[in-house]
N, C-alpha and C positions, 0 to 999 in steps of 0.2 A: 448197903441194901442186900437183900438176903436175896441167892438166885431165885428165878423163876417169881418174884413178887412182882407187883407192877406200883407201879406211882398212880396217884388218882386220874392220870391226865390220860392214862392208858386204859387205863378201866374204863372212862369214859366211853374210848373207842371202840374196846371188846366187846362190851355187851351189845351195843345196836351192831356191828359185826355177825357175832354169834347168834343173834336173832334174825338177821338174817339168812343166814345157813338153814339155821330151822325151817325158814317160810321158804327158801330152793325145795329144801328136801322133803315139804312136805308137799309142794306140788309135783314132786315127780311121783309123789309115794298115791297121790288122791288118784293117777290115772288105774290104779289097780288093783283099787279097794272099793268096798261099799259106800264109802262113807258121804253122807248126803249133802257133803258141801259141795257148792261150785267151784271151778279150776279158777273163776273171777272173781271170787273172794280172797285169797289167797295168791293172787297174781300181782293185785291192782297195788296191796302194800308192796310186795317186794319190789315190785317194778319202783312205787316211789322211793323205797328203801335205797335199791340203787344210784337213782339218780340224785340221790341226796349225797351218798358215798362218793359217788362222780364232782360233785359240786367241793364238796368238801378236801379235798385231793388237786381238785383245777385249783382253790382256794392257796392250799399249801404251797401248789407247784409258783405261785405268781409270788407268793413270798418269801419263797425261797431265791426267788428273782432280786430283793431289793431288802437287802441288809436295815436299809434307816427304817423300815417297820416292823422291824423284831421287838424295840425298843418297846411297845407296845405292851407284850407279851407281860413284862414285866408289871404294869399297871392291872392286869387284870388275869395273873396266872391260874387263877381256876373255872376263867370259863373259854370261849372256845373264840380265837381269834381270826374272824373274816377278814379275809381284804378287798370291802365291799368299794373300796376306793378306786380301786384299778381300773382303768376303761378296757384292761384287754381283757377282764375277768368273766364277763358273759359271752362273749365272743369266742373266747378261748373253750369255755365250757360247753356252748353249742355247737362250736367244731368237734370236739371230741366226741359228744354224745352223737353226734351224726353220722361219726367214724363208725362208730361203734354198731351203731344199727347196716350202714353200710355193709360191714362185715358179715353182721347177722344175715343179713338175704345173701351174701354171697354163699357163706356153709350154707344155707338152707339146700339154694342150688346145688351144692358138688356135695350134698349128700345124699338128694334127689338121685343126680344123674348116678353117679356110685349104688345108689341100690339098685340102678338098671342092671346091675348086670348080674342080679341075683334071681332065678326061675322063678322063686314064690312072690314077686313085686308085682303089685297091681300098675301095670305100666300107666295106665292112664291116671292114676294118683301120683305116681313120683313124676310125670309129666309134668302135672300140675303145678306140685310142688316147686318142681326145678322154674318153669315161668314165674310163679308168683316168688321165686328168691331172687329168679334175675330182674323181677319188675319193681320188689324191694332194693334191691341195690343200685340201681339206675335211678330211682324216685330221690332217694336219700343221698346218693351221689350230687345229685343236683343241688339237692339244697346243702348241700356240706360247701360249694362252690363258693353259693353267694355266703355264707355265714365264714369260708375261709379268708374273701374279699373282706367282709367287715372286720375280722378278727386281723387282717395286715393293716387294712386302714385303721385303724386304732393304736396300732405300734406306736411308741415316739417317733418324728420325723428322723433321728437317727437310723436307728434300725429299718423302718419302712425304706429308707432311701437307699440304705442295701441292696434290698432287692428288686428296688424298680432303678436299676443302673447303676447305684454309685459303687457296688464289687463284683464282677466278672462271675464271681463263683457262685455267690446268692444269687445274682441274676440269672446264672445258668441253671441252678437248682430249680430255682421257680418256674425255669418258661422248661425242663426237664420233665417237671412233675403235670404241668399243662399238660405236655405231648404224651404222657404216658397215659395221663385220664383219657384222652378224647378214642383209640381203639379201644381199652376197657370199658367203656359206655356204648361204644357203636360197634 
């Protein structure tokens, strides 16, 4: 293989990738131009761009979990192999996308609050701001909750029984990560 070529399998990935680069950068680019499109024309794709990339990646990460469905791969090497099988595969990908928005209201917040400290900030806008990213990351925290409850209860009874008792350390992890949500929320 000659450097820098890709296999078709890769190609595959770069383009809807690189298209989405495009549609980031050309919503940051619509805030400060003329141009008569909406910011929600151009949102609503990339938004589902993402969460199709998110999907796709929770997809890999679970098969990367279980070696006996690689085999798969083999039957059908040119098109794009799901592991619509898994029971922790929606679970897992609605935790993640939760995380993620989670996040999102958090920067929003500590970037709110951090332009406070600059004279030219319209304080009752980063005010706002900062509320409505603390009220995003408490809304979306919640539901990350019950969706991490499904996404354990789905485990094999193996694993799930890790963490509800059967290893000291997963068990302390779990009920760790408990106490550390319930101050970050209140």
């Amino acid at each position: 293989m000659v450097a820098g070529s890709c296999t078709g399998r890769e190609n595959t990935l770069k383009r809807p990738l690189s298209k989405l680069y495009d549609l980031v950068f050309l919503v940051r680019t619509l805030s400060d131009s003329e141009i008569p499109v909406s910011r929600r024309t151009v949102l609503i794709p990339t938004a589902l761009l993402l969460l199709a990339a998110a999907f796709l990646l929770t997809s890999a990460s679970t098969l990367m979990q279980r070696p006996d469905q690689w085999l798969h791969w083999f039957s059908a090497p040119h098109g794009m192999l799901l592991n619509l099988g898994d029971a922790t595969l929606f679970p897992r990908y609605l935790h993640i996308v939760l995380a993620s928005l989670a996040a999102g209201g958090l920067t929003m917040a500590w970037r709110a609050d951090r332009s406070l400290r600059h004279p030219e900030t319209d304080v009752d806008e980063a005010l706002w701001r900062r509320r409505r990213g603390l009220a995003w990351f408490f809304h979306t925290s919640l539901a990350q909750i019950a969706a991490g409850l499904l996404f354990l209860f789905t485990q094999p009874a193996s694993i799930r029984a890790l963490f509800l008792g059967g290893s000291f350390l997963h068990t302390a992890a779990l009920i760790l990560a408990a106490a550390c949500l319930i101050p970050a929320l209140f």
